[in-house]
N, C-alpha and C positions, 0 to 999 in steps of 0.2 A: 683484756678485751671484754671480759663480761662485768667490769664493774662500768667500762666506757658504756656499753651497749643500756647499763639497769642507765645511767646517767641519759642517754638520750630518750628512752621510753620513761621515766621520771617528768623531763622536759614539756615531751608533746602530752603529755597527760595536765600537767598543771598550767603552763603555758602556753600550751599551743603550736609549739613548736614543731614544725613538720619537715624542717631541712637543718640537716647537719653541715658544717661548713667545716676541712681545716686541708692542712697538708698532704700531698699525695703517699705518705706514708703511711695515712690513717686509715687509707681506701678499708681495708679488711675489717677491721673495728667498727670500723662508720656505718660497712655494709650487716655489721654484727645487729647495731642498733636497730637498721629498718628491718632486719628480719625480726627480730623480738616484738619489734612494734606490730608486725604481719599477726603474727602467731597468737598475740596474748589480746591485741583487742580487733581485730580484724581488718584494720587503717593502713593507709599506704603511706611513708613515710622516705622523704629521699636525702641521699649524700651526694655532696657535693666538692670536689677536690681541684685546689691549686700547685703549679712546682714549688717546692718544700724549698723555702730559702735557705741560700748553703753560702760559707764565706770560700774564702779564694782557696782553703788547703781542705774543702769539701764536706768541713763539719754542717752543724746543724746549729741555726740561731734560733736558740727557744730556752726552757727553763733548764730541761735534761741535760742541756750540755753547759750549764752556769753559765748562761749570757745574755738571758733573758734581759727584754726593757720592755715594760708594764706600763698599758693606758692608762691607767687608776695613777693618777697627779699623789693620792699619798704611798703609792708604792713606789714609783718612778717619778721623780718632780718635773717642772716642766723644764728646768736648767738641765738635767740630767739628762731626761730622754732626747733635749736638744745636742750636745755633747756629744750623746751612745754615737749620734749619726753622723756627729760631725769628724768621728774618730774612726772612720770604717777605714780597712786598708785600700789603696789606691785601683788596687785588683777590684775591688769590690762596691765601689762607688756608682760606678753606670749601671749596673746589674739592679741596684737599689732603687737607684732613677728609674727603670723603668716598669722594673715592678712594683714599686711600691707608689709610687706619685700620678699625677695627672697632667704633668706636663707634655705638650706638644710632642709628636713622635719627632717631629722636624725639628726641633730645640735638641731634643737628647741625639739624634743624627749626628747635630754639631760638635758636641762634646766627644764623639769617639776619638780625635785629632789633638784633644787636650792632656796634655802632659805638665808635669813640673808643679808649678805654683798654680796654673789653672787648675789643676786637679782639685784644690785645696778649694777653688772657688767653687768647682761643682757640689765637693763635700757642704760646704755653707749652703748652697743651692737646695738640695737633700735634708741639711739638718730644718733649714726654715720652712721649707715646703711639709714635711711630716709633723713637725711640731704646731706649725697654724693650722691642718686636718684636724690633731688629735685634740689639740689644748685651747685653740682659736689664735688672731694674727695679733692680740695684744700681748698674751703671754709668749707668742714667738719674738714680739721685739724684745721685750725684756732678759729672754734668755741670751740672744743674742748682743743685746748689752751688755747683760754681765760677762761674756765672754770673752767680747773686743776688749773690756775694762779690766782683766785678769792678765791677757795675752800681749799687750801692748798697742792696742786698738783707742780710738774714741770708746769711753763709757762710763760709764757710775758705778760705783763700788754697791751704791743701793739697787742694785739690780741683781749682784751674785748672793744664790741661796745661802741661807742663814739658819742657824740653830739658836735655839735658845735652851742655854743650860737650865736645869730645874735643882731647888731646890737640895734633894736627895742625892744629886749629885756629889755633891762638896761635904766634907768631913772637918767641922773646927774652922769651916770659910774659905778650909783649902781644895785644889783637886786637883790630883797628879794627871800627867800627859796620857796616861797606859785609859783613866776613865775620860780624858776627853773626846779621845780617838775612838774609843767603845762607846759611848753616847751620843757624839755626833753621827754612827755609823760609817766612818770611814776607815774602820777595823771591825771583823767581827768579833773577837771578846779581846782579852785583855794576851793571851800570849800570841793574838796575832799582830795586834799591837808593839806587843815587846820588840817582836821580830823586824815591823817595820821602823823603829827605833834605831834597833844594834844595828840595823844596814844602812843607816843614815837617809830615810825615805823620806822624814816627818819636819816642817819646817813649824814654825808658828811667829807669825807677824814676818819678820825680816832674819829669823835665826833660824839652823839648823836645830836642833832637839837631836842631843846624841846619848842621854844619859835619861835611861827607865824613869829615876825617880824625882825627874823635875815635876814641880808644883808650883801650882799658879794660886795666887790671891783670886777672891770674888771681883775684886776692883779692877781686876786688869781686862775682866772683858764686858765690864761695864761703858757707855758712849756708845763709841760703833763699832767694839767688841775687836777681836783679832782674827785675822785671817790663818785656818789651819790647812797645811796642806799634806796629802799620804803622795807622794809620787808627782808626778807633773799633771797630774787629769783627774788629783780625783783632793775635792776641797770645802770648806765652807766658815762662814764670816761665822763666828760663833761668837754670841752675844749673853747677857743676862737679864 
């Protein structure tokens, strides 16, 4: 609470910042702030609070509970943050629709009746409507290009995000699966890696990958590189 409160009298002092904005969790902290801001320069400073979005078994979507999805395009890409939404559980899709977007009350009305495969189309509804807010509506076709073109959809493989391995990567020209998986970032280090291996998670191009110490040639993801995947939802074209 008191390092939140130094952060918003920090704010209105250097920026100008005189409203705090976040979840209604934060009411006490927030209120923490505009008193400090009261007391130390004699300014009136206000908090402002939203209902804390929560998924369908009542957690909390945010960093605290590792499930955070990030504005900033180099924390969260825009394929990704498109994805995060298009993957919410069926419980949790209208809830999103309405508080998160700007659609029509009478649009989302309609949708409470939707089950099944519609659901799936509200999820696409959702992922396209927050991704053109955050990123704009050109990087929202592309992601959802690349999605249709993953999933069995019309799309172009040049629209699914890409890595480009680096030099340092590779050892003697070669680089095993355990650093591709920890440089592409769809492992955090290499024993989480291992793990997604021995459980048969990790495909690359058209193969499973069941064995730690496969290693690849620089050549093999040279052109248009190979498609790596951890699990069914989480992937990228990795290139050099």
């Amino acid at each position: 609470m008191i390092i939140q409160s130094y952060d918003f009298y920090y704010m209105f002092q250097k920026y100008n910042c005189n409203l705090e904005f976040g979840g209604d969790d934060q009411w006490s902290n927030m209120l923490g702030g505009t008193e400090l801001i009261r007391r130390k320069l004699s300014k009136d400073a206000h908090a402002m609070t939203i209902t804390l979005l929560t998924d369908s078994q009542g957690k909390k979507m945010g960093k605290t509970a590792g499930n955070a999805v990030w504005l900033d395009a180099n924390k969260t890409s825009p394929y990704e943050f498109y994805q995060y939404w298009r993957n919410v559980s069926d419980e949790d899709v209208l809830k999103c629709i309405r508080m998160l977007t700007f659609l029509p009350i009478e649009q989302i009305e309609e949708m409470n009746s939707w089950e099944g495969s519609k659901l799936n189309e509200a999820k696409e509804i959702l992922a396209r409507e927050l991704t053109t807010l955050v990123h704009g509506e050109e990087e929202a076709k592309k992601a959802e290009a690349g999605a249709k073109a993953l999933f069995g959809g019309a799309g172009a493989m040049s629209d699914v995000p890409a890595f480009v391995l680096k030099d340092e990567d590779f050892k003697d020209g070669k680089i095993d699966i355990l650093q591709v998986l920890v440089s592409t970032g769809l492992c955090t280090s290499r024993g989480d890696a291992r793990r997604n291996v021995e459980q048969g998670g990790v495909t690359v191009g058209d193969e499973k990958v069941t064995d730690v110490k496969t290693e690849y040639d620089r050549s093999a993801f040279e052109g248009e590189g190979l498609l790596v995947k951890r699990g069914k939802k989480n992937f990228k074209k990795v290139t050099v």
